[in-house]
Each structure stands twice: as C-alpha cells, then as structure tokens.
N, C-alpha and C positions, 0 to 999 in steps of 0.2 A: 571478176578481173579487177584489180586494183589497178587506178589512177594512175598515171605515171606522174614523175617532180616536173612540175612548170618551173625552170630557174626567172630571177626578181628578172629575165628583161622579157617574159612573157614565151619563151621559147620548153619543147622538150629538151629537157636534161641529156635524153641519149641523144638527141638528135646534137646537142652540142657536143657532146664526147664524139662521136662519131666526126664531124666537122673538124675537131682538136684531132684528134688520129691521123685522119685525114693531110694535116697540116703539119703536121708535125711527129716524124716517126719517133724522137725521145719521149713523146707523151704517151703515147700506145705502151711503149717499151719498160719507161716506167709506172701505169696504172698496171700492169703484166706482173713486176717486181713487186706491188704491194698489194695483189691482191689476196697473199695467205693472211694478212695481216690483216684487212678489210673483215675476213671471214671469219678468225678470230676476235676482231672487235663486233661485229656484228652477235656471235654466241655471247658473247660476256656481255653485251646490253642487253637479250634477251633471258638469259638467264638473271642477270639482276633486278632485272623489271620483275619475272615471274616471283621474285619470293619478294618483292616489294620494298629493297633496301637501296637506301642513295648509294653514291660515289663516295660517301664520306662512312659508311658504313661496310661498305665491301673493303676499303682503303683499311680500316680498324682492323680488319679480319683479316686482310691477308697481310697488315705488317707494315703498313707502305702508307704513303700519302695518299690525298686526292688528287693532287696535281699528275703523278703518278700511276691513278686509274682513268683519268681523261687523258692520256697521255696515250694508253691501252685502247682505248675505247674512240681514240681517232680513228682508228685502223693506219697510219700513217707510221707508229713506231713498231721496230723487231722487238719483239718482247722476248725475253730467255725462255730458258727451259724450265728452270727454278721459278720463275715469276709464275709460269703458265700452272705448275703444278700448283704453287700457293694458293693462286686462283680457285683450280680445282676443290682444292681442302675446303679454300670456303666457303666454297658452295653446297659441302657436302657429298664432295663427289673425289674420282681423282684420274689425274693425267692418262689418257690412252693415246700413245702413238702408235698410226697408222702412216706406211707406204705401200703407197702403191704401185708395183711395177709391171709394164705389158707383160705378159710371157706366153709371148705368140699370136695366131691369130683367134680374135675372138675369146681369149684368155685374160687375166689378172693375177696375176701373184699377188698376196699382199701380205703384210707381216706385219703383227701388229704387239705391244708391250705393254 
C-alpha cells in the first residue's frame, strides 16, 4: 500500500479534500470538472518519466514550449484534441478515443477511434 500525501500543515491530503467538499460544494464540483484532465496529466507524466525525457524535450517533440507542457501536466488545463494527439506522436504512440456509454443494466457500450 502506498503512503498517502501528508499536506506542509501535517494533515491527510484526503482527509482535507474531503473537509474542502464538505464546505464547500463549488470545490467538489470543480475537482469533478478537472478531473479528465488530472488523468490526462497524470499519463503524460508517466509516460515521460518512462522513456526518461524532460518537459523541455517532450516540448521539442511535440512542437510547443515547456511552459506549455507544465501547463498539460498541471492537470488543471483542457488540452485539445490536436495537442493530445501531438502528445501521442511523441511518444510514439497515437491518440485513441474512447466513450463510454451505460447501455443498460450491467452493460457498456463503448466506441472507441
């Protein structure tokens, strides 16, 4: 089992999200709105970590600045559709969209490009 984050005033980290929620339903509402974005920045940290290239080297490859891949890798900005595929190329890989929709019970549809 991994640690969880102690935040600098000594407290869990969920246990203050959960507090922030709690308190405030625009905080809930918006950690909800960024979280495809969190999950996106989350793969593209992991993926650049795995082949061992900075911010300033993924930036070179996909075209774009650095400020512009810390920008991605906050999880905090919408990134495009074009950006995300860039991404892909330079990875080596390329864009797969997936939705997923209920379809019924104990079902999933998904369609994926």
């Amino acid at each position: 089992m991994v640690d969880e984050p102690i935040s600098p005033v000594g407290s869990r980290v969920s246990d203050d999200v959960a507090r922030w929620e709690a308190e405030d339903p625009r905080f809930g509402a918006e950690r909800d709105r960024l979280r495809p974005y969190r999950e996106v920045a989350k793969l593209v940290i992991v993926l650049r970590t795995r082949q061992g290239i900075s911010q300033e080297e993924l930036a070179r490859r996909v075209g774009t600045s650095k400020s512009a891949i810390v920008r991605l890798e906050s999880g905090r900005h919408k990134p495009s559709m074009e950006t995300l595929r860039r991404v892909a190329e330079a990875f080596g890989g390329r864009l797969a969209v997936t939705i997923d929709v209920p379809d019924g019970p104990g079902h999933t549809a998904v369609g994926a490009l």
